[in-house]
C-alpha positions in Angstrom: 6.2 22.6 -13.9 7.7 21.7 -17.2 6.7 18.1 -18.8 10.0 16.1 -19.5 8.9 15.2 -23.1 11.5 15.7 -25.7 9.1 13.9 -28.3 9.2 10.6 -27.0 6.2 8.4 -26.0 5.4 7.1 -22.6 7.4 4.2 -22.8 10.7 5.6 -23.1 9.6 8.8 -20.7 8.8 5.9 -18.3 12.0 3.6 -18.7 14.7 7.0 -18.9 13.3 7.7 -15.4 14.0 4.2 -14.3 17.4 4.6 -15.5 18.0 7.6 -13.7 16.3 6.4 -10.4 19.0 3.3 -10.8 22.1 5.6 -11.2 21.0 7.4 -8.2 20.9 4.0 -6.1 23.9 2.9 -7.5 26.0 6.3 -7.0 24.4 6.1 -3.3 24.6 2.8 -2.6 28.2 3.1 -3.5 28.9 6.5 -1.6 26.9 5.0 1.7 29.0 1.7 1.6 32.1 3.3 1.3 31.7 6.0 4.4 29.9 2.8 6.0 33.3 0.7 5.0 35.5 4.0 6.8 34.1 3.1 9.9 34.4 -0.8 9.8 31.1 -1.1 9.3 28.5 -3.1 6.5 25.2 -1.8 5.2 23.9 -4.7 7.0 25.1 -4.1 10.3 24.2 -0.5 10.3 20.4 -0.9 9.6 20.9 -3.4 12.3 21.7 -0.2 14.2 19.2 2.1 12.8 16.8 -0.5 13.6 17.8 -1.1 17.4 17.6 3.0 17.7 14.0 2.7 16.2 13.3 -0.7 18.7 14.9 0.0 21.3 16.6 -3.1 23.4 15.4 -6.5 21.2 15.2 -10.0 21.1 17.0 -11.2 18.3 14.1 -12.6 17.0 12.5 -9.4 16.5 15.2 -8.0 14.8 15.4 -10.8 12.2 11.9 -9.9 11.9 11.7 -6.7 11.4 15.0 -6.8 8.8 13.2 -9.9 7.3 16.6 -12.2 7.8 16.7 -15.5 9.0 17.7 -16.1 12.6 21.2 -17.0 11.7 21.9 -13.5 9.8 20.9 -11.7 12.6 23.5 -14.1 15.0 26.2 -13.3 12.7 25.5 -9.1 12.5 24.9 -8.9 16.2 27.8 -10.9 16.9 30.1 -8.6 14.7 29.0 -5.4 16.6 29.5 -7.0 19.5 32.7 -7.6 18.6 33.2 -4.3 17.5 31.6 -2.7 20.8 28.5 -1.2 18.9 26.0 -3.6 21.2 25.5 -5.7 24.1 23.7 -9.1 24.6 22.1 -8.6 28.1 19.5 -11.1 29.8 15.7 -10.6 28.8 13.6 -9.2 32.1 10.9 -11.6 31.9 12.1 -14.4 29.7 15.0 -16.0 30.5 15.6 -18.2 27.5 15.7 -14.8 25.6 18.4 -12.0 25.4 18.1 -8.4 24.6 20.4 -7.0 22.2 21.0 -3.5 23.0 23.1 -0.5 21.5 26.0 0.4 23.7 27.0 4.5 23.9 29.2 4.3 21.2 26.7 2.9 19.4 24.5 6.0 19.8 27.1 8.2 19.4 27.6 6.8 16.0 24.1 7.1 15.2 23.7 10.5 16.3 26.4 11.2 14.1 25.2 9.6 11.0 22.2 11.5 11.6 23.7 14.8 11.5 25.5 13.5 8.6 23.0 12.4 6.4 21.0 16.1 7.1 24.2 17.7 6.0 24.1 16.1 2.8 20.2 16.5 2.2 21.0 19.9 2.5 24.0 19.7 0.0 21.8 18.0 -2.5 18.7 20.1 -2.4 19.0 23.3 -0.4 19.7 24.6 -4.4 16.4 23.4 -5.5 13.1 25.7 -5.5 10.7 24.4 -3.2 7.7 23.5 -5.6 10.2 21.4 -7.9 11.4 19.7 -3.9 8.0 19.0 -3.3 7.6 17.5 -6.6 10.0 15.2 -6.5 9.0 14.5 -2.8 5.9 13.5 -4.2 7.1 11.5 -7.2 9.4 9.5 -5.2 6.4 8.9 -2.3 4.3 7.5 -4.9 7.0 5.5 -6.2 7.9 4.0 -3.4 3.9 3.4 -2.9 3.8 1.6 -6.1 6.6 -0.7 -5.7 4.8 -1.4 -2.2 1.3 -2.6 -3.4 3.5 -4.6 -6.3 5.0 -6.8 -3.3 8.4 -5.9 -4.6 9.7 -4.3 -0.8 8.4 -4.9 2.2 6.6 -2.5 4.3 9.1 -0.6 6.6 8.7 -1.2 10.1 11.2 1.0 10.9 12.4 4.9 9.4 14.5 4.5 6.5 
């Protein structure tokens, strides 16, 4: 594997990778919110979704929780897909203070969809790549994301990303 050098000293190695890794999140932040956008959806309300499909049926409590959000985010993103017919507020079983927020069938559709979706482009972005050089970047990107864990700077997914 070649060393991406071109005479410059770790520093600049170091900060032309950062600057790279931030076009990438911009130019997919950007694609992401815009397909999200198509479908009258927000970044926020879909890893609402992603996260019910991970949870299964929730207290909202546990979703604010596990999207670190405050209780009233979480009111206002459920109460938007529930306007939009993505979930359902049902009574909890055994507490009956509590409700369960829970996907509704077009709601899984969606997601099943995304899902497909987001394979297809994996594919499209690195089906061309040899596999050692996939692996390695694989890799790099593990022990990124590593690193910026033990640094505190995101927390610890409790859910797939």
């Amino acid at each position: 594997m070649m060393k991406y050098s071109n005479g410059m000293g770790d520093d600049e190695r170091y900060a032309g990778a950062l600057d790279r890794i931030l076009e990438l999140v911009v130019l997919l932040h950007e694609d992401m919110t815009k397909s999200l956008a198509a479908q009258g959806l927000s970044v926020s309300r879909m890893t609402l979704l992603w996260t019910l499909r991970s949870l299964g049926p929730s207290p909202q409590r546990a979703l604010a929780e596990a999207l670190h959000v405050t209780p009233r985010a979480i009111t206002g993103l459920v109460d938007g897909l529930v306007a939009g017919g993505l979930v359902t507020r049902e009574p909890h079983p055994t507490d009956r203070r509590a409700t369960l927020v829970t996907c509704t069938p077009r709601a899984t559709e969606l997601l099943d969809e995304t899902a497909g979706q987001q394979r297809e482009f994996g594919r499209q972005l690195f089906a061309h790549m040899p596999a050692e050089r996939f692996d390695g970047l694989v890799a790099g990107l593990d022990d990124v994301l590593h690193t910026l864990h033990g640094l505190g700077l995101v927390h610890q997914p409790g859910v797939t990303s």
